[in-house]
C-alpha positions as CSV (number, residue, x, y, z in Angstrom):
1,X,0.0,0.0,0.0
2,X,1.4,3.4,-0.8
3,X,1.1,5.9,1.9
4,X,1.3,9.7,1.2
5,X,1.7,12.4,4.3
6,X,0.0,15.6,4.2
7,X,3.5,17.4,3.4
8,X,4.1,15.0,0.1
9,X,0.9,15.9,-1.1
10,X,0.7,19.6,-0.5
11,X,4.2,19.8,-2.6
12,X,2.8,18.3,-5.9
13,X,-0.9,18.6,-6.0
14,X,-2.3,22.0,-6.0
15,X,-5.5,24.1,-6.7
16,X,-5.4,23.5,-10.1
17,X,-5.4,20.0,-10.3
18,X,-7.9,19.6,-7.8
19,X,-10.5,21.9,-9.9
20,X,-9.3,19.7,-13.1
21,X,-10.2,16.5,-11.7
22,X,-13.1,17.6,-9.7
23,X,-14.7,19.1,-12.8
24,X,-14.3,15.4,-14.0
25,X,-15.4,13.7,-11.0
26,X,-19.0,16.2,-11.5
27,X,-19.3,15.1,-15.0
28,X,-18.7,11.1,-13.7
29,X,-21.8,12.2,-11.3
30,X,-24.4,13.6,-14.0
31,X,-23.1,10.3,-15.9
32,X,-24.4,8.0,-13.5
33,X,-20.8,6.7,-12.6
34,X,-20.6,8.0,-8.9
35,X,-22.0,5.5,-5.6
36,X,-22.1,8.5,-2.8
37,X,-24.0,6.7,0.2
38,X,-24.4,9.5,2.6
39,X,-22.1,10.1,5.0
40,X,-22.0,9.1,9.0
41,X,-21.7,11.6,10.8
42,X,-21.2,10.9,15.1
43,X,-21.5,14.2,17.1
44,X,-19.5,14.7,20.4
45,X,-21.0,16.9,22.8
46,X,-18.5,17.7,25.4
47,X,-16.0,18.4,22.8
48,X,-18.7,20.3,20.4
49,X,-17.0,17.9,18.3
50,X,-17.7,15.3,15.2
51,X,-16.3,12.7,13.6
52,X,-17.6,11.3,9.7
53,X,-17.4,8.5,8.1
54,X,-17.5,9.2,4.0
55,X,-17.8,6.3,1.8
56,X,-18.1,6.0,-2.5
57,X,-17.1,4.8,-5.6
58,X,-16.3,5.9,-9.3
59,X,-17.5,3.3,-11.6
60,X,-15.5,4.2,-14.7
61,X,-12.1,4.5,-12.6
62,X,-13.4,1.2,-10.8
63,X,-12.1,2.7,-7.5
64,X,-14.0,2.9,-3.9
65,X,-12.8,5.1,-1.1
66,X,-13.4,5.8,2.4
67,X,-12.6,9.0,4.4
68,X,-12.5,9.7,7.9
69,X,-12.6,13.2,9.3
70,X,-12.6,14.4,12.5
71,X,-13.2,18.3,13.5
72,X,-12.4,19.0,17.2
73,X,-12.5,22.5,17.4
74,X,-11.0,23.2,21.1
75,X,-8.0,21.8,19.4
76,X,-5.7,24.8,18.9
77,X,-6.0,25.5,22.3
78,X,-4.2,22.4,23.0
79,X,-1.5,23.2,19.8
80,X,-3.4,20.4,17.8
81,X,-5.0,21.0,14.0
82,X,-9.3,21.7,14.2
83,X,-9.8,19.1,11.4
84,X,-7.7,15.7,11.2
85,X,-8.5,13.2,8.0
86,X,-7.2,10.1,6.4
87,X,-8.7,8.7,3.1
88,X,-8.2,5.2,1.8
89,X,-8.3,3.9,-1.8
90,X,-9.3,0.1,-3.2
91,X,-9.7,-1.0,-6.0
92,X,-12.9,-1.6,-7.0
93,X,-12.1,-4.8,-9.6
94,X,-9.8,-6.8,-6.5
95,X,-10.4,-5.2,-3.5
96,X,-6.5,-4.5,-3.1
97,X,-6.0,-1.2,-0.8
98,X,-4.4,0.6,-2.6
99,X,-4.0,4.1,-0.9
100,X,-3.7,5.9,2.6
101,X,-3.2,9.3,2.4
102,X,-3.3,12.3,4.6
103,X,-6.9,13.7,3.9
104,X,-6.9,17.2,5.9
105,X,-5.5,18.8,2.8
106,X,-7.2,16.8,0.8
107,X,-10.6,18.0,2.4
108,X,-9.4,21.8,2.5
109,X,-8.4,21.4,-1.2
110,X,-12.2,20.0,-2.6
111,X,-13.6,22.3,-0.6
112,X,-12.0,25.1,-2.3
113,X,-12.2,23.2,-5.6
114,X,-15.8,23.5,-5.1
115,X,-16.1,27.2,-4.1
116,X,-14.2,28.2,-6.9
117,X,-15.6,25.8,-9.8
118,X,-18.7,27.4,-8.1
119,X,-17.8,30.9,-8.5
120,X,-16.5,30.6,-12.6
121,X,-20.1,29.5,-13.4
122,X,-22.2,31.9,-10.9
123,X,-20.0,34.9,-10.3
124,X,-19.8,37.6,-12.3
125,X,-16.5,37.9,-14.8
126,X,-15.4,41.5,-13.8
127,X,-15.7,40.8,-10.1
128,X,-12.7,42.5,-8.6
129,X,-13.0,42.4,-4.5
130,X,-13.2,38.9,-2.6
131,X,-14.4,39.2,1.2
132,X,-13.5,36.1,3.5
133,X,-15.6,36.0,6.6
134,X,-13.7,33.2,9.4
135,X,-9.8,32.6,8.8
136,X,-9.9,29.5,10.0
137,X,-8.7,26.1,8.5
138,X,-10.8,26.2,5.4
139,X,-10.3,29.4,4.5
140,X,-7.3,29.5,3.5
141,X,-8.0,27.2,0.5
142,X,-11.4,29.0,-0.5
143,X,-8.9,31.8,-1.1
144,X,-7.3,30.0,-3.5
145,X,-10.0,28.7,-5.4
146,X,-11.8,32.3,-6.5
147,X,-8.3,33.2,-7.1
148,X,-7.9,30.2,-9.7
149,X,-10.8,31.2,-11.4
150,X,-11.1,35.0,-11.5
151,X,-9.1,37.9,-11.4
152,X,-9.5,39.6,-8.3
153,X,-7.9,43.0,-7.4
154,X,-8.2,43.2,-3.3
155,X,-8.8,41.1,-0.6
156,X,-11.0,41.5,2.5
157,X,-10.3,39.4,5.6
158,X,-12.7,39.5,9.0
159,X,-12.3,36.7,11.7
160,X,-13.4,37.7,15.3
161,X,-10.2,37.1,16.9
162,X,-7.8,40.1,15.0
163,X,-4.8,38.1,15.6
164,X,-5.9,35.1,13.9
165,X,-7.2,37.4,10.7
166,X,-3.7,39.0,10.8
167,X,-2.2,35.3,10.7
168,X,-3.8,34.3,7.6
169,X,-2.8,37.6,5.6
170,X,0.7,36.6,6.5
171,X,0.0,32.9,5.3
172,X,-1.5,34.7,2.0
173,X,1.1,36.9,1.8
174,X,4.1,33.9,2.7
175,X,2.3,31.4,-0.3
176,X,2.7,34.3,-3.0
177,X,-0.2,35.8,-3.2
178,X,0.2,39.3,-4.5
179,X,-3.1,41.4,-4.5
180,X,-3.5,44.0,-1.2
181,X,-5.4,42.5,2.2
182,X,-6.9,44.6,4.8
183,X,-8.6,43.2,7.9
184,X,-12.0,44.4,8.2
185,X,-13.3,45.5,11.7
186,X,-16.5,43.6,11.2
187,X,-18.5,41.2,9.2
188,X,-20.2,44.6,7.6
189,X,-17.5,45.9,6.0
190,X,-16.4,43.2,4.3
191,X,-19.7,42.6,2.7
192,X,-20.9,46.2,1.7
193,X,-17.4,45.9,-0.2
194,X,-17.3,42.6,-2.0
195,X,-18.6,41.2,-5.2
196,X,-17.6,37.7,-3.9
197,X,-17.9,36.8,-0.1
198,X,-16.4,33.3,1.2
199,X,-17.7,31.8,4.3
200,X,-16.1,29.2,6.5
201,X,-17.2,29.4,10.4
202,X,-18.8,26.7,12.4
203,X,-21.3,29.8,13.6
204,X,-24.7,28.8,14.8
205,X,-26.2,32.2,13.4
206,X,-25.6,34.4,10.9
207,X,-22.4,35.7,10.3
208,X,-23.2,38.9,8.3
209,X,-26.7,40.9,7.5
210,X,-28.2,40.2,4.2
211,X,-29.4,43.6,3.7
212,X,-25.9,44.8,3.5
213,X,-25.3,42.9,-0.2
214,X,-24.6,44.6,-2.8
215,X,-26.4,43.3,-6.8
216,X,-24.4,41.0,-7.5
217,X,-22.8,39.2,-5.3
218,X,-21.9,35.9,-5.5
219,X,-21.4,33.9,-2.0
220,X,-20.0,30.8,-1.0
221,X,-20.9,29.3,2.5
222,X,-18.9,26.0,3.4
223,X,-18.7,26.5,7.4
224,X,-22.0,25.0,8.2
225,X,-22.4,21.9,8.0
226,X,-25.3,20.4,10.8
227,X,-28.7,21.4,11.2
228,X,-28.0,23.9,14.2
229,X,-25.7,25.6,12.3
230,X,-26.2,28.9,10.2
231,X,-23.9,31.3,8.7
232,X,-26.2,32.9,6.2
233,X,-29.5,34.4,7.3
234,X,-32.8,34.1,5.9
235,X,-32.6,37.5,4.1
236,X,-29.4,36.2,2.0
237,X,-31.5,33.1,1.1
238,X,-34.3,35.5,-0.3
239,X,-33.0,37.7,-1.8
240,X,-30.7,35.4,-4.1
241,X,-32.1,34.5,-7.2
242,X,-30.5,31.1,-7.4
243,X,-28.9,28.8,-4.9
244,X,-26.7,26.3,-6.0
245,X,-26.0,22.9,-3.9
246,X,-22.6,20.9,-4.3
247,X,-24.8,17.9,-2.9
248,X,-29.0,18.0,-3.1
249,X,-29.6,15.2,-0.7
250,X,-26.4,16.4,2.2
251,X,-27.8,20.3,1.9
252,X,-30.8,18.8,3.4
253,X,-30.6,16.9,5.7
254,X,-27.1,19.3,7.0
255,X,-27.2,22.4,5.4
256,X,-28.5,24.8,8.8
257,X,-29.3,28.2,7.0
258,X,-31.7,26.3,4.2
259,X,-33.5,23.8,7.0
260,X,-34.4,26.8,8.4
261,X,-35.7,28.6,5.9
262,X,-37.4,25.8,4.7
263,X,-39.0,25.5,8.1
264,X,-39.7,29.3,9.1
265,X,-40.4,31.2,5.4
266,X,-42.2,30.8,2.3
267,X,-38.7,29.6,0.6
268,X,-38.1,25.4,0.4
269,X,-35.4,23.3,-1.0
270,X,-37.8,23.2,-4.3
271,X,-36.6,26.4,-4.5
272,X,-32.8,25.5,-5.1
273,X,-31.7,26.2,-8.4
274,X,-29.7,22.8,-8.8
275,X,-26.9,20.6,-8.0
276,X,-23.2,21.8,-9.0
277,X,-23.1,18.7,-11.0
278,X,-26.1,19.8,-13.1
279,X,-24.8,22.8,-14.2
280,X,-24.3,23.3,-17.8
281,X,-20.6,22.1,-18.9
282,X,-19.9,25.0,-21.2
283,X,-17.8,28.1,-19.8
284,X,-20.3,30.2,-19.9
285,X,-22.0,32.1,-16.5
286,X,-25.1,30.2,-15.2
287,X,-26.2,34.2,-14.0
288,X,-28.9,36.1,-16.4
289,X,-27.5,39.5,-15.4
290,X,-25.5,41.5,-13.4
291,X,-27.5,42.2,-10.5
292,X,-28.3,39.2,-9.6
293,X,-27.1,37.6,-6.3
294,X,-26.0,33.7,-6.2
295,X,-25.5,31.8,-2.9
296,X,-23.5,28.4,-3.6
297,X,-23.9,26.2,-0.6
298,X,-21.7,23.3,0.4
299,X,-21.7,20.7,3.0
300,X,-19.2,17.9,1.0
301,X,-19.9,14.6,-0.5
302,X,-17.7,11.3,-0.2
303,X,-17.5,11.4,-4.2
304,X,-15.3,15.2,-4.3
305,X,-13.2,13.6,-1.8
306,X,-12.8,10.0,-4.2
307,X,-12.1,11.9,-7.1
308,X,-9.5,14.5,-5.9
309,X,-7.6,11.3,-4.0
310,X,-7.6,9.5,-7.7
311,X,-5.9,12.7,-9.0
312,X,-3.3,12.3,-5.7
313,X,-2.7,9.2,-6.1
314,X,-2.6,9.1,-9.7
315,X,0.2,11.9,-10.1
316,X,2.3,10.7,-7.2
317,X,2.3,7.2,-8.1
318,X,3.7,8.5,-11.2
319,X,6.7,10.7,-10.1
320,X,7.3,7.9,-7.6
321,X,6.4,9.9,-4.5
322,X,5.3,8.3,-1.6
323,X,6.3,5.3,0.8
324,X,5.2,1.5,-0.6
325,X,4.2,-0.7,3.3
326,X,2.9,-3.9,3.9
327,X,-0.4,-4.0,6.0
């Protein structure tokens, strides 16, 4: 069995490829191709914890996978990572393992594959100002996925602890990213200012006020990811014109902000424009015009993870990176 660490990866697989082969994996889903049982997911109260259990299977590449991540977010406190993961590979025609790979990066990476595969079809082409709402862990990599696919001009951070906002512009700055970063003083200010707005907190209410958008705005939200949680508020959810899923059946049954709205307005998941994986394939934007306001909404799928591990394990395997074990 190969094994591949978190460092091995992060040196040879980037953004890129992991938009490149998840555009692939999306077209192996509207093909039929993909097995994506839904995930198990076992909450841990006295650590406001969880731990998930991702299973699935590409049918053309005849590979099946299994990830397990675990997001303890007391963690830093005690100089450990928020979200730990490991992903295994077999092969679908023997049942030989073939993989075990580091899977934090992984997740961070399809995460941010998502956002930004998300933002070429829905955001607007002349967008120029990105606003990132929680520097946490999977921020960093939602970053890099609007900056794959559009040219943006300035960056807008806010976290509610400064110091960890200041942290990630230096992280930003350290990887090579060029454009200007400022650290908002609030949620507010990075919104009346954006044309795209990135979300990744774990908040149980809404990070920001919907009135504040400008026409649009085009906004990811990948933080939430249980029904108690919510980082967009109802008036986000009304006010876009189409909402955009990277999984129908996870959004709802997980996706906090849309259960509720579903339960407390006139809006319902009938509502939701589609599935990521149903979007047209052409390069052309899904939007009609310029004003309106698009809300992509992710909560992951075992199959983003499968594919983007494929593309690891494909590329290392062929520069001979990696350490072969016997289990």
């Amino acid at each position: 069995m190969l094994i591949l660490t978190e460092k091995e990866i992060q040196n040879h697989y980037v953004m890129k490829d992991a938009i490149s082969d998840l555009k692939k994996g999306l077209n192996s889903k509207k093909q039929g191709l993909i097995t994506n049982p839904h995930r198990t997911v076992i909450e841990i109260p006295d650590n406001q914890a969880s731990v998930l259990y991702m299973p699935g299977a590409e049918l053309s590449q005849k590979i099946a996978s299994v990830k397990v991540v675990s997001i303890f977010p007391k963690n830093p406190k005690h100089g450990m990572p928020t979200t730990q993961g490991i992903l295994m590979l077999t092969d679908a025609q023997t049942g030989k393992h073939l993989c075990m790979m580091n899977a934090s990066y992984l997740t961070r990476l399809r995460t941010g594959g998502l956002s930004g595969i998300a933002t070429e079809k829905l955001a607007r082409k002349d967008v120029k100002t990105l606003g990132v709402i929680g520097t946490g862990a999977m921020a960093f990599e939602q970053v890099l996925g609007v900056l794959e696919v559009r040219d943006i001009d300035k960056i807008n951070l806010f976290n509610r602890t400064q110091e960890k906002a200041e942290q990630f512009k230096e992280r930003l700055i350290d990887f090579g990213v060029k454009q200007p970063i400022t650290i908002a003083a609030n949620a507010d200010e990075v919104v009346q200012a954006a044309d795209v707005i990135c979300c990744a907190t774990r908040s149980n209410e809404p990070v920001f006020n919907g009135d504040l958008l400008k026409d649009g705005t085009h906004i990811n939200g990948v933080g939430s990811y249980l029904p108690h949680m919510q980082e967009v508020d109802l008036t986000t959810i009304q006010k876009a014109s189409k909402i955009v899923a990277d999984d129908l059946k996870g959004v709802e049954e997980e996706a906090g902000e849309l259960i509720h709205a579903d339960r407390e307005s006139d809006w319902s998941f009938t509502d939701l424009y589609g599935e990521l994986s149903g979007l047209p394939d052409h390069n052309g934007l899904v939007r009609e015009n310029d004003k309106e306001i698009t809300f992509f909404k992710s909560v992951g799928a075992a199959y983003f993870d499968l594919v983007v591990a494929i593309g690891i394990y494909s590329k290392l395997q062929e520069i001979g990176v990696g350490s072969e074990v016997e289990v």
